[in-house]
mmCIF entry with sequence, helices, sheets and N, C-alpha, C, O atoms, coordinates in Angstrom:
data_MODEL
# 
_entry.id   MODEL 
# 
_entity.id                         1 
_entity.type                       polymer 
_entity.pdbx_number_of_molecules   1 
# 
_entity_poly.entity_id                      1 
_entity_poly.type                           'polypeptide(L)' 
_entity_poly.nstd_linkage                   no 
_entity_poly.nstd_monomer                   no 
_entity_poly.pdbx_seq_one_letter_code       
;(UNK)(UNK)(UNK)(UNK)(UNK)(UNK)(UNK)(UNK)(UNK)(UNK)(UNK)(UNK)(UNK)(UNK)(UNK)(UNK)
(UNK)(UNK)(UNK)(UNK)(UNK)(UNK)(UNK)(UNK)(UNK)(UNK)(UNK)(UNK)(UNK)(UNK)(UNK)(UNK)
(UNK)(UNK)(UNK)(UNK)(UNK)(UNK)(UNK)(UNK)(UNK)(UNK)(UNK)(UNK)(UNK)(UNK)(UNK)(UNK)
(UNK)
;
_entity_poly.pdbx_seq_one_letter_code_can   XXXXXXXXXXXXXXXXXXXXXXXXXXXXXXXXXXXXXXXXXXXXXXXXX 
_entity_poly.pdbx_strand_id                 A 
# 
loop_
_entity_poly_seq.entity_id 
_entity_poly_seq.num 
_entity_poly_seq.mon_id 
_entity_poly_seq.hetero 
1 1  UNK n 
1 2  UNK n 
1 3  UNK n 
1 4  UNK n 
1 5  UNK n 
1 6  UNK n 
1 7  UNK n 
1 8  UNK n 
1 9  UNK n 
1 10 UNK n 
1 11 UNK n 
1 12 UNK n 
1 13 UNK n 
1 14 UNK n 
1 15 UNK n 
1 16 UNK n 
1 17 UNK n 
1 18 UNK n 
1 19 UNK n 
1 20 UNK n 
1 21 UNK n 
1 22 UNK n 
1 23 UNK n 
1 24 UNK n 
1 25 UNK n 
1 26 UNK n 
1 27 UNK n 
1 28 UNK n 
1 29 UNK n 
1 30 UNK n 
1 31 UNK n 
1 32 UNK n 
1 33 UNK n 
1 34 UNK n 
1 35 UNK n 
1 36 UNK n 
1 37 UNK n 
1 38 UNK n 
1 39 UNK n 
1 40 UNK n 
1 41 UNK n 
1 42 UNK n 
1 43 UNK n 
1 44 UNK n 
1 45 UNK n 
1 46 UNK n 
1 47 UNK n 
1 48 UNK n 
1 49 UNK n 
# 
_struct_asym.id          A 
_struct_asym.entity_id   1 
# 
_struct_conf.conf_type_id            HELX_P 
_struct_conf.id                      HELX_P1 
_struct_conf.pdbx_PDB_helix_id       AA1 
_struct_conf.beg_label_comp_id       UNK 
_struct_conf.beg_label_asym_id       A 
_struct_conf.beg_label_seq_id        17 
_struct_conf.pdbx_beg_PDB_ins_code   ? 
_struct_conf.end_label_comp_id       UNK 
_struct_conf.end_label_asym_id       A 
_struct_conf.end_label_seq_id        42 
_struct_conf.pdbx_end_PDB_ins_code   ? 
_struct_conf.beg_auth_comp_id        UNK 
_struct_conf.beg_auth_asym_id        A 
_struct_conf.beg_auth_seq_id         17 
_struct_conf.end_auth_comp_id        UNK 
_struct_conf.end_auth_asym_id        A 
_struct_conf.end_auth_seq_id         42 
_struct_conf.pdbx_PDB_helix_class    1 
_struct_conf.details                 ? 
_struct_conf.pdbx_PDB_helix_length   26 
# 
_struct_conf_type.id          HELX_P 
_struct_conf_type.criteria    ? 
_struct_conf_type.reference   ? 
# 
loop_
_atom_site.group_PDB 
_atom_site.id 
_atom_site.type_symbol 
_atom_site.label_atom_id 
_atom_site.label_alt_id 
_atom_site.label_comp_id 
_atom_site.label_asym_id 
_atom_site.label_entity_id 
_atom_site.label_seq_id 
_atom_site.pdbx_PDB_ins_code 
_atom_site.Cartn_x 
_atom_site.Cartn_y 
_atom_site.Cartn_z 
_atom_site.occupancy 
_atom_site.B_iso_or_equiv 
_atom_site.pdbx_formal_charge 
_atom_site.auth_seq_id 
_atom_site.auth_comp_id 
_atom_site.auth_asym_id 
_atom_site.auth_atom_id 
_atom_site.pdbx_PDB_model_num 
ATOM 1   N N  . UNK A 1 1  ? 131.423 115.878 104.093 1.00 0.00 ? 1  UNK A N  1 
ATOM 2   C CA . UNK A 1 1  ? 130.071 116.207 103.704 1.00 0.00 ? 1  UNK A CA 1 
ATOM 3   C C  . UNK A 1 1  ? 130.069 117.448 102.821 1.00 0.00 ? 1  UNK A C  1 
ATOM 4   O O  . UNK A 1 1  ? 130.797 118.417 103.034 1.00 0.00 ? 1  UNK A O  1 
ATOM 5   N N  . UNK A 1 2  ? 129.160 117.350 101.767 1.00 0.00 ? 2  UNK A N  1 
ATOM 6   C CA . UNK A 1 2  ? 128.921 118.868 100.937 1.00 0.00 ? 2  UNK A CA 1 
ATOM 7   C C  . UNK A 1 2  ? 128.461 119.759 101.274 1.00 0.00 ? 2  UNK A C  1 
ATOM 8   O O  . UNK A 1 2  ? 127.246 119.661 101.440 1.00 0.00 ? 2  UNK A O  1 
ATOM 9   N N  . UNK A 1 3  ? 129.023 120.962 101.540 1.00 0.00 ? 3  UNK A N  1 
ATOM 10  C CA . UNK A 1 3  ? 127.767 121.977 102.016 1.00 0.00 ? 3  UNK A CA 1 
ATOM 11  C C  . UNK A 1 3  ? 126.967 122.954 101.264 1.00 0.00 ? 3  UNK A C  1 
ATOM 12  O O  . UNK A 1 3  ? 127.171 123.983 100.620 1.00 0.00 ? 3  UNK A O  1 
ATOM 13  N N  . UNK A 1 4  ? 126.274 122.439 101.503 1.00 0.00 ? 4  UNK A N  1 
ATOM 14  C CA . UNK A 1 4  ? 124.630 122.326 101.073 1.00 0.00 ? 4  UNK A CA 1 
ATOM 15  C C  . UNK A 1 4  ? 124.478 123.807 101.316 1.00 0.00 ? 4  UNK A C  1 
ATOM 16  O O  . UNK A 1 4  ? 124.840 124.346 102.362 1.00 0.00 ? 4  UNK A O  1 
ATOM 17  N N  . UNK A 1 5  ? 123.813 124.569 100.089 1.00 0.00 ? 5  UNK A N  1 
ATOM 18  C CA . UNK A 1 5  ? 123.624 125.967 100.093 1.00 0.00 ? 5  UNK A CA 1 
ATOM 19  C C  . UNK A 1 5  ? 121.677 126.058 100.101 1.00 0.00 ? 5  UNK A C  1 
ATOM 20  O O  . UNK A 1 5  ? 121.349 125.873 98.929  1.00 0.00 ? 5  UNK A O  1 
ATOM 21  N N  . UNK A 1 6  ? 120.821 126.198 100.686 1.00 0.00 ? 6  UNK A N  1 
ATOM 22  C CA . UNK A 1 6  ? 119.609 126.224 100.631 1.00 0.00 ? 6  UNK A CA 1 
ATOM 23  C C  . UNK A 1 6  ? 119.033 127.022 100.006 1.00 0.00 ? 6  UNK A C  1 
ATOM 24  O O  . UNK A 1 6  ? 117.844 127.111 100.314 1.00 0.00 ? 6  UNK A O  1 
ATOM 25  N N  . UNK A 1 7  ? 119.517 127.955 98.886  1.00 0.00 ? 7  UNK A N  1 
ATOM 26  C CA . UNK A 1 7  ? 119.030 128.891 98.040  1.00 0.00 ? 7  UNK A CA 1 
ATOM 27  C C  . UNK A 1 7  ? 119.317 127.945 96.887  1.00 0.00 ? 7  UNK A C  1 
ATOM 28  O O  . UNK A 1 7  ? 118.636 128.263 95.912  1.00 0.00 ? 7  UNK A O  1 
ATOM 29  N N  . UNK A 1 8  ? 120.019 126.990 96.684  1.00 0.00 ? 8  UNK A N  1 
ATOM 30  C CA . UNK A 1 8  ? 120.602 126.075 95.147  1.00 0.00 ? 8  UNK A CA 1 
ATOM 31  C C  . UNK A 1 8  ? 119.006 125.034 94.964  1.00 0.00 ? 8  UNK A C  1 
ATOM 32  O O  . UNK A 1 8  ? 118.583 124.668 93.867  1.00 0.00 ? 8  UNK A O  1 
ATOM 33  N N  . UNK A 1 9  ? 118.538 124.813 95.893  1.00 0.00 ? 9  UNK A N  1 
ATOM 34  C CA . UNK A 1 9  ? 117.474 123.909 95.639  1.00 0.00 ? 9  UNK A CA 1 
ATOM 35  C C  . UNK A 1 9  ? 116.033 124.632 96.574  1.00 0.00 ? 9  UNK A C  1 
ATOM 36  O O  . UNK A 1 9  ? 116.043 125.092 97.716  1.00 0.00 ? 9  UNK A O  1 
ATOM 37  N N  . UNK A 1 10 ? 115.014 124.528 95.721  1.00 0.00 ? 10 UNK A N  1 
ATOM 38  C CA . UNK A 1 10 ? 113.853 124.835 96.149  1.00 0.00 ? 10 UNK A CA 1 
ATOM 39  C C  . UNK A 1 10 ? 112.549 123.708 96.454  1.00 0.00 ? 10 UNK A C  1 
ATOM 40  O O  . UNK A 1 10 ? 111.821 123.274 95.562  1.00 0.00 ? 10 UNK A O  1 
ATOM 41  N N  . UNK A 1 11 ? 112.448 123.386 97.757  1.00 0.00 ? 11 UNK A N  1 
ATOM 42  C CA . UNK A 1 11 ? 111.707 122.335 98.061  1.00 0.00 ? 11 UNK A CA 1 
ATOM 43  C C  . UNK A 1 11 ? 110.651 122.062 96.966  1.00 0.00 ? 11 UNK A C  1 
ATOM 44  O O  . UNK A 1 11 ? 110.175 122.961 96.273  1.00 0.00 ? 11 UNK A O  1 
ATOM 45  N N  . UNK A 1 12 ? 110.319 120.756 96.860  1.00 0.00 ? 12 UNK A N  1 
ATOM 46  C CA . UNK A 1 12 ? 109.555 119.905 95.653  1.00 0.00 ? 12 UNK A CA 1 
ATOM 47  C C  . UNK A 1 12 ? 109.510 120.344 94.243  1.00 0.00 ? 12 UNK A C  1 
ATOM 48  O O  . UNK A 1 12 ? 108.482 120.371 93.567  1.00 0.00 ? 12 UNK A O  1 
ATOM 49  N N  . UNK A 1 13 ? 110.533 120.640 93.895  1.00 0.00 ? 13 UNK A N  1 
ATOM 50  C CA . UNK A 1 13 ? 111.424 121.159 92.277  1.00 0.00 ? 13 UNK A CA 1 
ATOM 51  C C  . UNK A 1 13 ? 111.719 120.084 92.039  1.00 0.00 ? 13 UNK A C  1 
ATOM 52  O O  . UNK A 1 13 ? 111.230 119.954 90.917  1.00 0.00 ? 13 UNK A O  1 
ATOM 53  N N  . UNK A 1 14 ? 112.426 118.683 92.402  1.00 0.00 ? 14 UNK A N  1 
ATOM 54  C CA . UNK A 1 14 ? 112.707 117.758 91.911  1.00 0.00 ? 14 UNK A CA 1 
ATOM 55  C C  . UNK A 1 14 ? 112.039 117.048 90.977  1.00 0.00 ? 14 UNK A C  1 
ATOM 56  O O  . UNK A 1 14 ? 110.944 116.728 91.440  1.00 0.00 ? 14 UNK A O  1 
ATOM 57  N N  . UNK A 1 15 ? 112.164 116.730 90.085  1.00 0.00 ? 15 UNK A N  1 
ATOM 58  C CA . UNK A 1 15 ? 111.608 115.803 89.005  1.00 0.00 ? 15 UNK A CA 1 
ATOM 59  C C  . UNK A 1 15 ? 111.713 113.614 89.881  1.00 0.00 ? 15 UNK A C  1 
ATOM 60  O O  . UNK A 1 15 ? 112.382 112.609 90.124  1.00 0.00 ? 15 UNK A O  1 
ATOM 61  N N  . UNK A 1 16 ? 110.981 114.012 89.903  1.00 0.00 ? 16 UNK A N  1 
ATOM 62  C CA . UNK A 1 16 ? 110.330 112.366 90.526  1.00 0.00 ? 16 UNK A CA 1 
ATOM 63  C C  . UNK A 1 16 ? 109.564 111.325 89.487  1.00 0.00 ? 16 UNK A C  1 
ATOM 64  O O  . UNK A 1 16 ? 109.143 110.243 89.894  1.00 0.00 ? 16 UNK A O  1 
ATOM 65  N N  . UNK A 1 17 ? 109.448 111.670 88.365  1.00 0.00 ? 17 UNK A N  1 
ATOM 66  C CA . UNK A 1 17 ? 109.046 110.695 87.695  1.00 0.00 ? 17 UNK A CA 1 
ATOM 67  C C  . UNK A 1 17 ? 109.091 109.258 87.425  1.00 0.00 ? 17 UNK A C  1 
ATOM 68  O O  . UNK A 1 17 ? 108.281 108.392 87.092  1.00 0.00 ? 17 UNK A O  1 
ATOM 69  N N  . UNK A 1 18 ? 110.568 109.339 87.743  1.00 0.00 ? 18 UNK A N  1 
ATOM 70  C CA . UNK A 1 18 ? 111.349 107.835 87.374  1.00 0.00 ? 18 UNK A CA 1 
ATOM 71  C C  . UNK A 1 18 ? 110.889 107.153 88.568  1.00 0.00 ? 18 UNK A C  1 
ATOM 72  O O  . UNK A 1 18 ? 110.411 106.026 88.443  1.00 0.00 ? 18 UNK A O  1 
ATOM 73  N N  . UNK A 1 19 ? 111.014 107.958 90.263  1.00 0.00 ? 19 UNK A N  1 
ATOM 74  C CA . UNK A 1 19 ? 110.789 107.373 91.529  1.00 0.00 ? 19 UNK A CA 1 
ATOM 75  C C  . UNK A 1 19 ? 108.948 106.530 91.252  1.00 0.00 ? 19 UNK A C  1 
ATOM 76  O O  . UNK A 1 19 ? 108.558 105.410 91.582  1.00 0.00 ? 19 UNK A O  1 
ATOM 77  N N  . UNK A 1 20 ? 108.216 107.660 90.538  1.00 0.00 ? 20 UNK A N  1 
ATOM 78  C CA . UNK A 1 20 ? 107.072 107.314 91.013  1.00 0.00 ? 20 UNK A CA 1 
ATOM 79  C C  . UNK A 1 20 ? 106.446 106.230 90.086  1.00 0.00 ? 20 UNK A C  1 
ATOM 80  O O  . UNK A 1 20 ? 105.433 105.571 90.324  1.00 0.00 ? 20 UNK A O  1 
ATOM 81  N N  . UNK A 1 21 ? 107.689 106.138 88.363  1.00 0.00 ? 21 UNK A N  1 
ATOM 82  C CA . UNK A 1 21 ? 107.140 105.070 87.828  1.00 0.00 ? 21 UNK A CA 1 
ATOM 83  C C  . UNK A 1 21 ? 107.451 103.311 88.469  1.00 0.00 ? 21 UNK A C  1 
ATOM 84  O O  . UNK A 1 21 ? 106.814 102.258 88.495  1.00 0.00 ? 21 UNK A O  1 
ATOM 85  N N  . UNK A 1 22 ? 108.604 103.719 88.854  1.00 0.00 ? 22 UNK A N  1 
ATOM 86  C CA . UNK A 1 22 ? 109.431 102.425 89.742  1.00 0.00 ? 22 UNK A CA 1 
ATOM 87  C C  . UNK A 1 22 ? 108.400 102.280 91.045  1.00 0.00 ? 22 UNK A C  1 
ATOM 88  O O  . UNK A 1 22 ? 108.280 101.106 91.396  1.00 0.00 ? 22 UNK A O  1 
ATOM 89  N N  . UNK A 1 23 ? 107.895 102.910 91.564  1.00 0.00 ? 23 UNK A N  1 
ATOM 90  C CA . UNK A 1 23 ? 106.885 102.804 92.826  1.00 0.00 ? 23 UNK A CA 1 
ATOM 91  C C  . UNK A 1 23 ? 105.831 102.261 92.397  1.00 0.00 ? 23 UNK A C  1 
ATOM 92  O O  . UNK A 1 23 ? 105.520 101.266 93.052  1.00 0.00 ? 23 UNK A O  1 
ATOM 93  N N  . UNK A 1 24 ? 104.819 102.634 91.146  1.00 0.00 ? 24 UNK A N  1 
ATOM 94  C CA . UNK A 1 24 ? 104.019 102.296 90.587  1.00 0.00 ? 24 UNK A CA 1 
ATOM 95  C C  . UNK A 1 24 ? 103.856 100.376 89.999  1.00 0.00 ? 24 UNK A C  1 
ATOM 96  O O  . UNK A 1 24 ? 102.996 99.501  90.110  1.00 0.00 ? 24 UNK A O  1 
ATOM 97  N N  . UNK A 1 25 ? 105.034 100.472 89.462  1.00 0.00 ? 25 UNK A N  1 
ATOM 98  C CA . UNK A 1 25 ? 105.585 99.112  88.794  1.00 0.00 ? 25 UNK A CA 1 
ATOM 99  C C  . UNK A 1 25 ? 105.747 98.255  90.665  1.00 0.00 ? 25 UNK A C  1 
ATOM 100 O O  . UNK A 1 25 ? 105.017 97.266  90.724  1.00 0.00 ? 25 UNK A O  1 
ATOM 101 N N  . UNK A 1 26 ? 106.393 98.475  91.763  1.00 0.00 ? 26 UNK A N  1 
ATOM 102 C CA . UNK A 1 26 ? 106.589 97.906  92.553  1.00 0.00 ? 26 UNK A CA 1 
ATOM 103 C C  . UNK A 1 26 ? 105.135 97.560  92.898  1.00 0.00 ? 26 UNK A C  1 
ATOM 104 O O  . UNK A 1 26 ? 104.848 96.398  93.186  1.00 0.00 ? 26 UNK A O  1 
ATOM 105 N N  . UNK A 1 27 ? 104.445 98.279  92.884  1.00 0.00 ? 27 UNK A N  1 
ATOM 106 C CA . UNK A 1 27 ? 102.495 98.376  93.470  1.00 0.00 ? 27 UNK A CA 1 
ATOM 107 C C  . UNK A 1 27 ? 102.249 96.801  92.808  1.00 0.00 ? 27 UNK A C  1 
ATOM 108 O O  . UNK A 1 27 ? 102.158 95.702  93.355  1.00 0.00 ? 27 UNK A O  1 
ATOM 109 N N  . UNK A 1 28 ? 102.180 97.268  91.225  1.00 0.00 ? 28 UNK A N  1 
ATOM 110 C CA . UNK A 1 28 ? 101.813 96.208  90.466  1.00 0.00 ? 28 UNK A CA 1 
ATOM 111 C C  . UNK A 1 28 ? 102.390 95.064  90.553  1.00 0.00 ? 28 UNK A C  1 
ATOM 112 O O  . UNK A 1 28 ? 101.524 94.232  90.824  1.00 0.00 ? 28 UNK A O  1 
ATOM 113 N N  . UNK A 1 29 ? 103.119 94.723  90.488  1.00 0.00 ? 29 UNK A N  1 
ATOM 114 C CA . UNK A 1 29 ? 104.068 93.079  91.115  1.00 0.00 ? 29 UNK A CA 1 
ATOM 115 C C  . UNK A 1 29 ? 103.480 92.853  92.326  1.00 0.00 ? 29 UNK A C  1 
ATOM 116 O O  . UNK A 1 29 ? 102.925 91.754  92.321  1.00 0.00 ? 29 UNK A O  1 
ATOM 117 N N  . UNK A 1 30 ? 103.357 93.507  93.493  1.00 0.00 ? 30 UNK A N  1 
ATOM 118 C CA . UNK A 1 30 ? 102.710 93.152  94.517  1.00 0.00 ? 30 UNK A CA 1 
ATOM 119 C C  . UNK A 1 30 ? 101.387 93.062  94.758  1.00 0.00 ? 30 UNK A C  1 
ATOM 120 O O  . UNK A 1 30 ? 101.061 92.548  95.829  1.00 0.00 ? 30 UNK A O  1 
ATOM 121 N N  . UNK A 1 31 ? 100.581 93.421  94.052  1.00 0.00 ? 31 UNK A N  1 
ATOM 122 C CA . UNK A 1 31 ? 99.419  93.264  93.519  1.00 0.00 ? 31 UNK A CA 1 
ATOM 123 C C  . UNK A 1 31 ? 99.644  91.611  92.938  1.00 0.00 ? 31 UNK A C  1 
ATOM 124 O O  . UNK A 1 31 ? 99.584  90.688  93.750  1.00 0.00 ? 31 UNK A O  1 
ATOM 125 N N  . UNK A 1 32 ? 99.867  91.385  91.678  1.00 0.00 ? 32 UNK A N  1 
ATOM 126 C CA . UNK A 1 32 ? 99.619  90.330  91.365  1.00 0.00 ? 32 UNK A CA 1 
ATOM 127 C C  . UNK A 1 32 ? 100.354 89.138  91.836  1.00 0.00 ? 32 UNK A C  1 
ATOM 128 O O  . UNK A 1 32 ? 100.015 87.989  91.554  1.00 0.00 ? 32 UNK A O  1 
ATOM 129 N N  . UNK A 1 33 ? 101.570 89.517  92.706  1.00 0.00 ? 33 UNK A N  1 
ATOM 130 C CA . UNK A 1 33 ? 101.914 88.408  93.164  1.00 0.00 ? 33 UNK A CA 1 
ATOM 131 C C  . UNK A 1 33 ? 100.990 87.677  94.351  1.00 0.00 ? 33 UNK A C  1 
ATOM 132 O O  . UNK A 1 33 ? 101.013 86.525  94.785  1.00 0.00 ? 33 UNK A O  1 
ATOM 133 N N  . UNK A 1 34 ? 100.137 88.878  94.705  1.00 0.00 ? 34 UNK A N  1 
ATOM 134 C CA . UNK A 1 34 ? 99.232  88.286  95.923  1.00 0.00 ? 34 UNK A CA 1 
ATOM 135 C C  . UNK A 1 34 ? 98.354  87.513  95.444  1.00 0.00 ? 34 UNK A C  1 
ATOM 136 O O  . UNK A 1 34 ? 98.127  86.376  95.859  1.00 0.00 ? 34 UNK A O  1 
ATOM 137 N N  . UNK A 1 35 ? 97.728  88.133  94.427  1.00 0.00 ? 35 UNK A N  1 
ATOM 138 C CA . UNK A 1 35 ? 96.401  87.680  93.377  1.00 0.00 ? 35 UNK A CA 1 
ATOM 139 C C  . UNK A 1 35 ? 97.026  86.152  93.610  1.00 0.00 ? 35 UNK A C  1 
ATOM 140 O O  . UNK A 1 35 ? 96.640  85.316  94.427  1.00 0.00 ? 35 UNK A O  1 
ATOM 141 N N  . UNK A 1 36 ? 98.276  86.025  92.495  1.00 0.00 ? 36 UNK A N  1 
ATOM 142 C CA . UNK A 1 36 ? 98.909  84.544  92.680  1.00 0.00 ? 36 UNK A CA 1 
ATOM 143 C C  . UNK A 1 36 ? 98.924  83.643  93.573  1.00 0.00 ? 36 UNK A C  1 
ATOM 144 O O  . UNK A 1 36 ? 98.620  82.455  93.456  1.00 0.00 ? 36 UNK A O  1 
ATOM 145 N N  . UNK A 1 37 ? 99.481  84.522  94.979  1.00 0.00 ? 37 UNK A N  1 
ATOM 146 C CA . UNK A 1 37 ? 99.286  83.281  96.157  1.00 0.00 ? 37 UNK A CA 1 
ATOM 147 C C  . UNK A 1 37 ? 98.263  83.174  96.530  1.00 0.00 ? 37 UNK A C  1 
ATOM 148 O O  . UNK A 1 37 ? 98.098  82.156  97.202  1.00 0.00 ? 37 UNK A O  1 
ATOM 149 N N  . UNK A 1 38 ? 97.074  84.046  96.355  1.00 0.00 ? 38 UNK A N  1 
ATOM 150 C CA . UNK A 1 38 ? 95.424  83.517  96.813  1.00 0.00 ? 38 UNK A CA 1 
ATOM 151 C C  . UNK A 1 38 ? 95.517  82.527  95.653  1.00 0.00 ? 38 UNK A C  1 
ATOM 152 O O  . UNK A 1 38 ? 95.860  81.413  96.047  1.00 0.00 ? 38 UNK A O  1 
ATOM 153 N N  . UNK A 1 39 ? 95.370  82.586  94.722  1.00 0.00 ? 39 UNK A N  1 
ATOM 154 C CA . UNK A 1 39 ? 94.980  81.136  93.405  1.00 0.00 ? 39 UNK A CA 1 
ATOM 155 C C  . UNK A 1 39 ? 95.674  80.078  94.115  1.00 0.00 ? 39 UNK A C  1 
ATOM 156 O O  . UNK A 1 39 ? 95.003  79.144  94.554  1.00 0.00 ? 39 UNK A O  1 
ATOM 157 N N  . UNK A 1 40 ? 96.914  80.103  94.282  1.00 0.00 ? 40 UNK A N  1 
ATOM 158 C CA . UNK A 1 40 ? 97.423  78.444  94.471  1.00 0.00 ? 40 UNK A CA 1 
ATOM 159 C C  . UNK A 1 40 ? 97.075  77.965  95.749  1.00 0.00 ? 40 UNK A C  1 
ATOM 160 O O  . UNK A 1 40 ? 97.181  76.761  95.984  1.00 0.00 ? 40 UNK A O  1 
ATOM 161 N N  . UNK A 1 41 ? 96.562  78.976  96.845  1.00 0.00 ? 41 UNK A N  1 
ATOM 162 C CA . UNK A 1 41 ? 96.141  78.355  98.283  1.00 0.00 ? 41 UNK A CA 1 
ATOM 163 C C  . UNK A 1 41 ? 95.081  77.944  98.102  1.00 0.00 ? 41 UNK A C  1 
ATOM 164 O O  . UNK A 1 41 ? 94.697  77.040  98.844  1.00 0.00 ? 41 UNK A O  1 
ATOM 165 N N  . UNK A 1 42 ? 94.076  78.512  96.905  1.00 0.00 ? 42 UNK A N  1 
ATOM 166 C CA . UNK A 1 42 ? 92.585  77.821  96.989  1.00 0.00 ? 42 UNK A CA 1 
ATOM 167 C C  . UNK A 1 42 ? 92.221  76.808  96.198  1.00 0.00 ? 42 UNK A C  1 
ATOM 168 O O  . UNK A 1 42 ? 91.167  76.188  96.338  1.00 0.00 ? 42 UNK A O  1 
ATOM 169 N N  . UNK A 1 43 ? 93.557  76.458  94.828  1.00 0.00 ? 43 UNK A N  1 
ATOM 170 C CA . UNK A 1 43 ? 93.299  75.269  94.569  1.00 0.00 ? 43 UNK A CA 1 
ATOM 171 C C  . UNK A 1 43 ? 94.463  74.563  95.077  1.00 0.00 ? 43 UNK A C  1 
ATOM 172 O O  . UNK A 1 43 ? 94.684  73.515  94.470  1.00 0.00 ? 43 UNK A O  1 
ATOM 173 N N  . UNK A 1 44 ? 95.219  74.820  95.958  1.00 0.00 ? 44 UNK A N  1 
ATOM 174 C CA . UNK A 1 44 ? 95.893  73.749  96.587  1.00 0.00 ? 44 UNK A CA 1 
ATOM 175 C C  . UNK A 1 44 ? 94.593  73.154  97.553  1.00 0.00 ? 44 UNK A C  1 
ATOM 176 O O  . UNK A 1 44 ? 94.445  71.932  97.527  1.00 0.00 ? 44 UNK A O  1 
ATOM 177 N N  . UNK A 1 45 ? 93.498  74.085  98.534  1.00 0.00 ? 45 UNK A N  1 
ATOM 178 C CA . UNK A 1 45 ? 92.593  73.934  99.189  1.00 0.00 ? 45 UNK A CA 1 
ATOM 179 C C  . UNK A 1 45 ? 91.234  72.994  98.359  1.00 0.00 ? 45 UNK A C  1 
ATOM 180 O O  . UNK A 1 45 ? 90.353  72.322  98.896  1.00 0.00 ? 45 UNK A O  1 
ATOM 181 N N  . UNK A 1 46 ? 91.492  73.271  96.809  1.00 0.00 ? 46 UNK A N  1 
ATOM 182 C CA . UNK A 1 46 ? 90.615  72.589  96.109  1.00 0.00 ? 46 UNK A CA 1 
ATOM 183 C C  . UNK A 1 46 ? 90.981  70.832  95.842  1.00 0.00 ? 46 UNK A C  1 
ATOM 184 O O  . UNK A 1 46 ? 90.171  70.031  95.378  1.00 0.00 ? 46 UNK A O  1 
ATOM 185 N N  . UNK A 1 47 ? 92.051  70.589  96.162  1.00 0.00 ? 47 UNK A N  1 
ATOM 186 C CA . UNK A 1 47 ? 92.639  69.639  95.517  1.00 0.00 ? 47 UNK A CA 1 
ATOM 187 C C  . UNK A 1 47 ? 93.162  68.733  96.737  1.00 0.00 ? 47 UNK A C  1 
ATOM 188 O O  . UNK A 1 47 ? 93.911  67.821  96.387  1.00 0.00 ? 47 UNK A O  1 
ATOM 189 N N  . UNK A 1 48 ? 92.886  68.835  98.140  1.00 0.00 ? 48 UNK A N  1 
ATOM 190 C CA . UNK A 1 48 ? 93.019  68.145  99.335  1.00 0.00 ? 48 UNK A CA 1 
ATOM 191 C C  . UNK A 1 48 ? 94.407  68.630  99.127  1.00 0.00 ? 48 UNK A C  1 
ATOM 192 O O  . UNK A 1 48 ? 94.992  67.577  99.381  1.00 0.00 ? 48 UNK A O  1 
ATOM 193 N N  . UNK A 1 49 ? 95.444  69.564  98.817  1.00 0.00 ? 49 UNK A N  1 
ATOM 194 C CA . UNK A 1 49 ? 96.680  69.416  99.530  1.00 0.00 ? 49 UNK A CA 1 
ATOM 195 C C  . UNK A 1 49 ? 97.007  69.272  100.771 1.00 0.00 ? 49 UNK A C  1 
ATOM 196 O O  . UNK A 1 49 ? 98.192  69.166  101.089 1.00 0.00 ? 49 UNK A O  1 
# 
């Protein structure tokens, strides 16, 4: 293990951008993939499946 000096890093200094655009983008896919499965359950529901 590295040992970790607690004066080298100062809590929430990190640059998170990349985390929070990749989090953002994950939101959105899951967002519309839901959107998606409500559409095909209600015209599968439209269509006597």
């Amino acid at each position: 293990m590295a040992d970790h000096n607690q004066s080298e890093h100062a809590h929430g200094s990190m640059n998170i951008r990349a985390q929070e655009k990749t989090f953002a983008g994950f939101v959105r896919m899951t967002v519309w993939a839901t959107v998606a499965i409500i559409a095909v359950l209600i015209f599968m529901g439209l269509v006597n499946a």
